[in-house]
DONU-294614 format. One line per field, with one value per residue: x, y, z negated of N, C-alpha, C in turn; residue number from 1; residue in one letter. Coordinates in steps of 0.05 Angstrom, whole numbers, plus 5000, padded with zeros to 4 digits. Example, Ala and Ser with C-alpha at 12.3 -4.5 7.8 and 13.67 -1.06 7.14 Angstrom:
residues 2
nu = 5264	5257
nv = 4886	4955
nw = 4844	4858
cau = 5246	5273
cav = 4910	4979
caw = 4844	4857
cu = 5264	5258
cv = 4934	5001
cw = 4844	4843
num = 1	2
residuo = A	S
This chain:
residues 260
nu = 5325	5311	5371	5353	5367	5402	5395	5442	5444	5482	5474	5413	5404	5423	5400	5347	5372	5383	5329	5301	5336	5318	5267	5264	5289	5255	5211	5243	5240	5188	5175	5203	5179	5124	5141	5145	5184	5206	5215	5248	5219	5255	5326	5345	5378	5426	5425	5469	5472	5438	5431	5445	5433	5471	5458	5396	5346	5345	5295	5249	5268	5236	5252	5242	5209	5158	5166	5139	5121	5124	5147	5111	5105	5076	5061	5071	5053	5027	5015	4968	5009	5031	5073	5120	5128	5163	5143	5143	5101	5067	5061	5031	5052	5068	5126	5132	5132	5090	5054	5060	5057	5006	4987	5001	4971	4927	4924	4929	4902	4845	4854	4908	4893	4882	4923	4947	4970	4983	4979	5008	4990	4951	4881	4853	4895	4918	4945	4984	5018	5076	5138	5210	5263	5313	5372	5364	5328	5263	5208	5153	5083	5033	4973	4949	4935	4970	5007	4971	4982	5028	5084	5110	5082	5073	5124	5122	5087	5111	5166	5144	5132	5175	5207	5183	5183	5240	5245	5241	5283	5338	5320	5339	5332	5275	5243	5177	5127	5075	5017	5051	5088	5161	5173	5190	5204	5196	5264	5275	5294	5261	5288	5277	5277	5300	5321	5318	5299	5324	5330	5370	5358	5319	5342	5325	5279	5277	5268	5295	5329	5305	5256	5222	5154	5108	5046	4976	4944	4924	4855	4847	4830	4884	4921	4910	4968	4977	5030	5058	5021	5022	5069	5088	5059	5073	5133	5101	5083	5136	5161	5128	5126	5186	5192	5150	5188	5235	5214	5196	5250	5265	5230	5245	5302	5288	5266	5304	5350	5307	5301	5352
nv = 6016	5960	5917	5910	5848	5823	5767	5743	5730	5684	5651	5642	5608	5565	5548	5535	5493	5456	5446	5426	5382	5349	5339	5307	5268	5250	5234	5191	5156	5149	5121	5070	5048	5047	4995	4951	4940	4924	4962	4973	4998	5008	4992	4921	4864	4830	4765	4718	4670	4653	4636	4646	4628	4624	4610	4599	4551	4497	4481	4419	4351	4326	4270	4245	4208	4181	4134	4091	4091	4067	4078	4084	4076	4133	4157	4224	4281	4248	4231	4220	4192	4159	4185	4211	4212	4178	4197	4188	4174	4167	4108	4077	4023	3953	3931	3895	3858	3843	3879	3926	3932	3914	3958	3997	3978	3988	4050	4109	4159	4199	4246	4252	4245	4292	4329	4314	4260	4197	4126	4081	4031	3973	3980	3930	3906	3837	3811	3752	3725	3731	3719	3708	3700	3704	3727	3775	3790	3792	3758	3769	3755	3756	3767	3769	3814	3863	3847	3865	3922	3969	3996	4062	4066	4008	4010	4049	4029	3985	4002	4025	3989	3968	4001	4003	3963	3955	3992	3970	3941	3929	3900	3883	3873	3855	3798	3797	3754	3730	3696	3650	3644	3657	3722	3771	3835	3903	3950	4018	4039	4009	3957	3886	3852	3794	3776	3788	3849	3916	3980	4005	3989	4027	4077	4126	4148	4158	4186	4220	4251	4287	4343	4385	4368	4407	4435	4432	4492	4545	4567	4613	4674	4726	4751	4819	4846	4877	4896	4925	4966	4990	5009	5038	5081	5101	5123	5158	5199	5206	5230	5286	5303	5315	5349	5387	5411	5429	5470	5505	5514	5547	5590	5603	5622	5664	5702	5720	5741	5785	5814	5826
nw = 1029	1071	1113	1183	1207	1255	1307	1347	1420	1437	1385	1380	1432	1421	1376	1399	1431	1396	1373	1425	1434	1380	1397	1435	1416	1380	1422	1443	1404	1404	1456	1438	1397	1423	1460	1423	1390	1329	1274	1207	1136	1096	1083	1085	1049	1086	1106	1093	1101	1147	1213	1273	1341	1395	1443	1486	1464	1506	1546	1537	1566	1625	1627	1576	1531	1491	1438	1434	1487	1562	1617	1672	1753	1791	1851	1884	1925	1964	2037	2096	2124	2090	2071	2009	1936	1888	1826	1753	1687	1631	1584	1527	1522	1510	1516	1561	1615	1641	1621	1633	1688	1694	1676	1719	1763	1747	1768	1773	1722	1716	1703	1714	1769	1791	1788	1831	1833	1865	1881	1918	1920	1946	1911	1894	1891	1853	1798	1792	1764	1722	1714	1682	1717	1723	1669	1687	1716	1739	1766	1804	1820	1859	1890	1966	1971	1979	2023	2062	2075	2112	2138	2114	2072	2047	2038	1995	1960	1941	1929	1875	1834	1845	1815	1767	1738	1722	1698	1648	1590	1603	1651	1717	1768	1812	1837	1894	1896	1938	1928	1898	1947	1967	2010	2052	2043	2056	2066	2038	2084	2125	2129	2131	2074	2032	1982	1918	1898	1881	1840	1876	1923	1943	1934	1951	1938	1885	1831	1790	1828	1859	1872	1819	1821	1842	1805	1812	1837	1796	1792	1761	1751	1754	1699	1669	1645	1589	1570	1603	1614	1566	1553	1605	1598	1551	1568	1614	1564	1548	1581	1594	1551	1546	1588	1563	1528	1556	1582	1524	1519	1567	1569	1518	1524	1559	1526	1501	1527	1553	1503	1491
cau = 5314	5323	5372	5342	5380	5394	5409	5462	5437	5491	5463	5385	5402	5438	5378	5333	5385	5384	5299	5300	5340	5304	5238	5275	5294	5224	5202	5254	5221	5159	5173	5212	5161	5107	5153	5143	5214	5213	5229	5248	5215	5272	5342	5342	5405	5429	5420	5491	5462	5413	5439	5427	5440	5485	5444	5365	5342	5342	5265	5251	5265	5214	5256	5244	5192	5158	5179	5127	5118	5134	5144	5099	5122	5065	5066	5063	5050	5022	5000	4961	5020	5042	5098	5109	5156	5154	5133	5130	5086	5085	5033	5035	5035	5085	5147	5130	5130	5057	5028	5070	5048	4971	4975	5000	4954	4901	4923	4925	4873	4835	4872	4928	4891	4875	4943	4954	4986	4963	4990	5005	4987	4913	4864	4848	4914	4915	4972	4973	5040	5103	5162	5238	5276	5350	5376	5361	5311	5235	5192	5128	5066	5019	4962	4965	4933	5004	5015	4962	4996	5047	5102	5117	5053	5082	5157	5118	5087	5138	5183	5124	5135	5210	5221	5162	5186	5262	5245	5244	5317	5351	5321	5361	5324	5249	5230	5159	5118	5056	5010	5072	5110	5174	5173	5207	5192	5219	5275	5272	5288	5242	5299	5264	5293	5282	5336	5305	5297	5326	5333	5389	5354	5299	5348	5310	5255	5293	5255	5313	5339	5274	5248	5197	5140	5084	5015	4963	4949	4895	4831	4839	4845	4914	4913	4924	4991	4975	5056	5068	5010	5030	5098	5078	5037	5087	5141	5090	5080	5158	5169	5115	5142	5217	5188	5148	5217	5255	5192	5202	5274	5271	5215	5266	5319	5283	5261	5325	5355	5293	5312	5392
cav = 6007	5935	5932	5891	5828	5814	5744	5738	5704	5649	5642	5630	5591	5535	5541	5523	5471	5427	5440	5408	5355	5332	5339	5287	5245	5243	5222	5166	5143	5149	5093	5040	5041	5029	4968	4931	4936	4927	4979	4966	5017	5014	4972	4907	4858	4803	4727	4710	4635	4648	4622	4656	4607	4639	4606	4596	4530	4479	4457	4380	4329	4311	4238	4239	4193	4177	4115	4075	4096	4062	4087	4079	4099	4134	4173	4247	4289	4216	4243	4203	4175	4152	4206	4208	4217	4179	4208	4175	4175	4156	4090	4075	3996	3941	3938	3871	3859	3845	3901	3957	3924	3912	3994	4000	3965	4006	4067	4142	4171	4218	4282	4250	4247	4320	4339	4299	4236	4175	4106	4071	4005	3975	3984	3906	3878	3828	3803	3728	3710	3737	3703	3706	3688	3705	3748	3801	3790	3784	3744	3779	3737	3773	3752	3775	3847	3886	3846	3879	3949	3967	4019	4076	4068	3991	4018	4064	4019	3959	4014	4028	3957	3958	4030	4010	3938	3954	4017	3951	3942	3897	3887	3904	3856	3847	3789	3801	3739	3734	3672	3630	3640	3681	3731	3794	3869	3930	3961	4041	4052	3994	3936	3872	3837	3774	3780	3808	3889	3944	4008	4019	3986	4049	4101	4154	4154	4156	4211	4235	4259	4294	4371	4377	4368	4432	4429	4451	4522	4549	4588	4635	4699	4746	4769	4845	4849	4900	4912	4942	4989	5012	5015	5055	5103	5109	5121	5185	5215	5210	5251	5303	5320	5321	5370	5416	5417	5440	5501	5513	5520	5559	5611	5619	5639	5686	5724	5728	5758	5806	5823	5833
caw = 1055	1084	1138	1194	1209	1285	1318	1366	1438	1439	1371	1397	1456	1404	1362	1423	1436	1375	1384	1440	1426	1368	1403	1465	1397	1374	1439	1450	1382	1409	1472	1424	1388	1438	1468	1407	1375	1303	1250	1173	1128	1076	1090	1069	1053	1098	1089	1107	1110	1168	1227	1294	1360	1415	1472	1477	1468	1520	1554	1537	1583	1630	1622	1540	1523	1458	1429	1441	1511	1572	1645	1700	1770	1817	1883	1879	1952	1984	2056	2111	2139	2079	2056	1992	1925	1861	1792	1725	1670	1597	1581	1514	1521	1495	1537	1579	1653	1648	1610	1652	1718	1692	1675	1747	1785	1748	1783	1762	1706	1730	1690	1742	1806	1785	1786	1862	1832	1872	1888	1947	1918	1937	1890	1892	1886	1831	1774	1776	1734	1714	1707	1681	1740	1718	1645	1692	1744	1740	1794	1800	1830	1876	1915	1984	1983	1980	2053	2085	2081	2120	2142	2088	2049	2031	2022	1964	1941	1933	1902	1852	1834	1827	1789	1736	1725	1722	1675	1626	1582	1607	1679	1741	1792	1816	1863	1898	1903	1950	1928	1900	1969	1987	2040	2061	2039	2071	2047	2039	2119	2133	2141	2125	2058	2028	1973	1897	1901	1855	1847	1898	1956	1942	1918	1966	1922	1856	1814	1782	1851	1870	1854	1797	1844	1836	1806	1826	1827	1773	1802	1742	1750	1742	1673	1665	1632	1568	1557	1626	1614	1552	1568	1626	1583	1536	1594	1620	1548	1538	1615	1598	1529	1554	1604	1552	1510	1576	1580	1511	1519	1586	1552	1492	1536	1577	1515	1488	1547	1547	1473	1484
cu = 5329	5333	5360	5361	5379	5413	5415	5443	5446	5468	5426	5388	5406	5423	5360	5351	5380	5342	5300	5313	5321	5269	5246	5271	5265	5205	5210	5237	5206	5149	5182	5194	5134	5110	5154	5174	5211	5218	5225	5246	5242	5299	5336	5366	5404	5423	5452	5489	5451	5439	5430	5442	5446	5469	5411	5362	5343	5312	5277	5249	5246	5221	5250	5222	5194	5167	5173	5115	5130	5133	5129	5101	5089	5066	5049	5063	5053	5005	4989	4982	5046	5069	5092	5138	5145	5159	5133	5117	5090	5050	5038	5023	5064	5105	5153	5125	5099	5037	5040	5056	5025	4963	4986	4986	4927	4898	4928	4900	4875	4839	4898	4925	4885	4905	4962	4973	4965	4975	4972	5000	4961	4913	4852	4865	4913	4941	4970	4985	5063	5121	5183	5249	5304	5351	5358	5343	5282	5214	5164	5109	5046	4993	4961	4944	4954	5006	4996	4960	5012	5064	5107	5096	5067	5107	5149	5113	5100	5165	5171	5134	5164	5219	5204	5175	5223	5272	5251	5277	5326	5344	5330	5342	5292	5245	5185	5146	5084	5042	5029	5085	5126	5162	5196	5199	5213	5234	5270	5279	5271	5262	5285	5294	5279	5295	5323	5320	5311	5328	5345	5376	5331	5308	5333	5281	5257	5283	5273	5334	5330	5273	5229	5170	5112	5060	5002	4960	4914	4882	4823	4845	4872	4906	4932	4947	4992	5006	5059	5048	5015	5055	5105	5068	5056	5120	5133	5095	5111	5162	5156	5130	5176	5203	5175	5176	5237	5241	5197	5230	5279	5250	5229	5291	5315	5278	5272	5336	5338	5299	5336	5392
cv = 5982	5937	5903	5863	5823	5788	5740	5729	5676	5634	5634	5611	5560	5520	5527	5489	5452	5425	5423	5380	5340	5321	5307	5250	5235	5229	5189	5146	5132	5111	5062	5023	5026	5001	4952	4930	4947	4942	4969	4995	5030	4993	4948	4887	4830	4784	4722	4684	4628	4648	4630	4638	4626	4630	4599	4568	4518	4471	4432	4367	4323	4281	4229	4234	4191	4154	4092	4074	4082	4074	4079	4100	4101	4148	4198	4265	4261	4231	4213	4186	4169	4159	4214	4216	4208	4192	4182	4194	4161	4135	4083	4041	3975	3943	3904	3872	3864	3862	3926	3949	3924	3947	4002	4002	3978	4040	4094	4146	4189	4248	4275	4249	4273	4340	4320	4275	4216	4156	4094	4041	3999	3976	3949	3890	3859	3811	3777	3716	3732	3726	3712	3690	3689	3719	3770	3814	3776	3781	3763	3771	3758	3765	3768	3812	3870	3872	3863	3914	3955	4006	4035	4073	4035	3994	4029	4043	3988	3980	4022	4011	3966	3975	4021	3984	3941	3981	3997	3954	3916	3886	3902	3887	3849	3828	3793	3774	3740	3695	3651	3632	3665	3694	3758	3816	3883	3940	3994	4048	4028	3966	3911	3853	3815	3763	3797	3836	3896	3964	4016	4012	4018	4068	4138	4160	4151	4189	4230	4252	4284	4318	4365	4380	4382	4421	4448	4474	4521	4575	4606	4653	4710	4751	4789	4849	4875	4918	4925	4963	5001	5027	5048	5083	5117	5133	5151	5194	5221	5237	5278	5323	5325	5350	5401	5417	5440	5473	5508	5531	5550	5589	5628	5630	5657	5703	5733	5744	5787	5822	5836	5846
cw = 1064	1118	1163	1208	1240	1294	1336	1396	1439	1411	1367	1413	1442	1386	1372	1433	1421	1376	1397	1441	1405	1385	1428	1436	1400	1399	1451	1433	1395	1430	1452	1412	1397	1453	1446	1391	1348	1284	1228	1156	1106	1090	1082	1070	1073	1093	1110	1114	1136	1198	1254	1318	1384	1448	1463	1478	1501	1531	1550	1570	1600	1625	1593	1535	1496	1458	1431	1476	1537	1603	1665	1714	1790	1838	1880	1910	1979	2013	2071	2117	2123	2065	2037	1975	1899	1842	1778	1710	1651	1603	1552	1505	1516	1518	1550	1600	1660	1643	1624	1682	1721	1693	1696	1760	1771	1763	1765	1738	1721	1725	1712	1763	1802	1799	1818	1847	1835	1869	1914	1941	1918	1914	1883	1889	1855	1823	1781	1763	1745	1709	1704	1696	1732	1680	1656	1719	1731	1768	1788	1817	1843	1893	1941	2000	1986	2012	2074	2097	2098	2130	2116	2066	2034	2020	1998	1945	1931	1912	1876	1832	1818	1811	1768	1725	1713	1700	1640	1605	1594	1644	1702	1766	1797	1836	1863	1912	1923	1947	1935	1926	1971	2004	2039	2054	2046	2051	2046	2071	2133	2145	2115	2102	2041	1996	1940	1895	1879	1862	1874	1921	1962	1929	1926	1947	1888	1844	1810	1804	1866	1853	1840	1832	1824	1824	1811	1825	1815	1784	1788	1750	1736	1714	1676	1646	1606	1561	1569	1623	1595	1549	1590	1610	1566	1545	1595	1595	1538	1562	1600	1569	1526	1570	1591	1536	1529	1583	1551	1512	1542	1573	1537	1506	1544	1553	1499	1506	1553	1522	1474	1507
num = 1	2	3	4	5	6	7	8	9	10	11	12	13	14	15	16	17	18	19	20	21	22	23	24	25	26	27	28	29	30	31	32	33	34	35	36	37	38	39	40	41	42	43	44	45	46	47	48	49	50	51	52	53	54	55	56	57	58	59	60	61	62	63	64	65	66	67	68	69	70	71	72	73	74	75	76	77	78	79	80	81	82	83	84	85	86	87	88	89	90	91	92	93	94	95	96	97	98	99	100	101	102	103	104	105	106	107	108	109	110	111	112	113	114	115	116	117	118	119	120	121	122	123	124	125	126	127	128	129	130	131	132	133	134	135	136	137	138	139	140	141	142	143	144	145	146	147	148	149	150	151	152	153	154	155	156	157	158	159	160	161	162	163	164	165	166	167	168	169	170	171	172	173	174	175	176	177	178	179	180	181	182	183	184	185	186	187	188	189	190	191	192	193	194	195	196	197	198	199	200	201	202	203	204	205	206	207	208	209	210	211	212	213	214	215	216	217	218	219	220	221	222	223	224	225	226	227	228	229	230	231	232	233	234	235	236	237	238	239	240	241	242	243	244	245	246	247	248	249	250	251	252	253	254	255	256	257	258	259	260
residuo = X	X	X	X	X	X	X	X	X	X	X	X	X	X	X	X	X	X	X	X	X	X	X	X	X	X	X	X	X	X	X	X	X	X	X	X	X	X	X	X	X	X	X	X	X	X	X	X	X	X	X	X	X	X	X	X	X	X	X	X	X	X	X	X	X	X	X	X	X	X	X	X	X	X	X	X	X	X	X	X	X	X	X	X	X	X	X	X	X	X	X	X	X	X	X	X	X	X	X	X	X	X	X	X	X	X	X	X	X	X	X	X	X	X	X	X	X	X	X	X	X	X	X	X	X	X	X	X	X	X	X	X	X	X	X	X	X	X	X	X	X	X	X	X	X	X	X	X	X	X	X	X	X	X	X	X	X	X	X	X	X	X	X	X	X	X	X	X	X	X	X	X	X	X	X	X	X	X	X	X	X	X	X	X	X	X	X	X	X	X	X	X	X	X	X	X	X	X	X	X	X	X	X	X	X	X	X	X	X	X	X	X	X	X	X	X	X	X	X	X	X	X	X	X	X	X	X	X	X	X	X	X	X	X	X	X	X	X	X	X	X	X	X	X	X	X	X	X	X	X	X	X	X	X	X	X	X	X	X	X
């Protein structure tokens, strides 16, 4: 006759124990897995060569132009009363006084008035010479539609002028001619100067100084985010099967205690 074999309680409860744990394991599984984290079916050996980078790249430059590219400066949040902040842009045109100033005076494309970049310079002003005035100073000839601007709308666009022409190598100085004659243009708080411009007299409007300035916002719809829902999903089915594990567990105790 077989004698009947009887198992302890502590020894049930420990049994139920390591159950439940594995069943918690199997569940942890379960989320890693739905978060997208990688598993390797078999090991596989290093590449001691491969090269992992301790910080994340760097974003490019908005200042890093292609090679052939030259700067033009236009006016980005231009309101009625002429408030404003220059932007550049890339033109891909030889690097002469006359061909950065001609792609000036043509204004914004229309993928840039899209994105609110205007200029404060008429639409009629016209080129009529260029000149080398010093090493380091260029005269620039004008006929007399830039005079009939005035207050912040001509401070923009006279700094237009001196950030696109002085983007050149080599030039530090712009004079502003009005049909062959001197005159005076405002400086950045509106003091009248008669003296060839640069940068510093219009450092307030110095790009590099300035927040990235917003575009527009896109009339697309939200897109439903797929990781957070499965995440989420994954998340519940981990809770619910922790919780039958803990009913398993709590079942197997009680009917060991009934037993003993």
């Amino acid at each position: 006759m077989t004698a009947r074999r009887t198992v302890s309680a502590p020894r049930r409860r420990a049994d139920v124990t390591r159950l439940a744990a594995r069943i918690v394991i199997v569940a942890v599984a379960t989320v890693l897995s739905a978060c997208g984290i990688p598993t390797d079916r078999s090991p596989r050996p290093f590449d001691r060569t491969q090269t992992i980078p301790l910080q994340p790249p760097r974003p490019a430059s908005r200042d890093v132009l292609p090679a052939s590219g030259q700067r033009i400066f236009f006016i980005a949040g231009l309101g009625a009363n002429g408030a404003g902040r220059l932007v550049q842009v890339v033109r891909d045109v030889h690097a002469t006084a006359r061909e950065v100033l001609g792609e000036l005076f043509k204004g914004p494309t229309d993928l840039e008035r899209g994105r609110r970049v205007q200029t404060a310079i008429p639409t009629d002003t016209t080129l009529l010479d260029v000149k080398s005035e010093a090493a380091d100073t260029i005269a620039v000839y004008l006929d007399n539609a830039l005079s009939g601007t005035a207050g912040e709308r001509q401070i923009l666009a006279v700094a237009q002028i001196v950030y696109t022409v002085t983007a050149l190598e080599g030039i530090r100085k712009v004079r502003i001619l009005v049909n062959n004659a001197r005159r005076e243009w405002p400086t950045e708080d509106g003091t009248p100067r008669s003296e060839p411009l640069t940068r510093f007299t219009y450092a307030r409007f110095d790009p590099s100084t300035q927040p990235e300035f917003p575009p527009s916002p896109s009339p697309t719809e939200p897109a439903t985010s797929t990781t957070s829902i499965s995440t989420t999903t994954a998340r519940s089915t981990t809770e619910t099967t922790i919780a039958s594990a803990a009913t398993v567990r709590s079942t197997t105790e009680t009917t060991i205690e009934r037993t003993s």
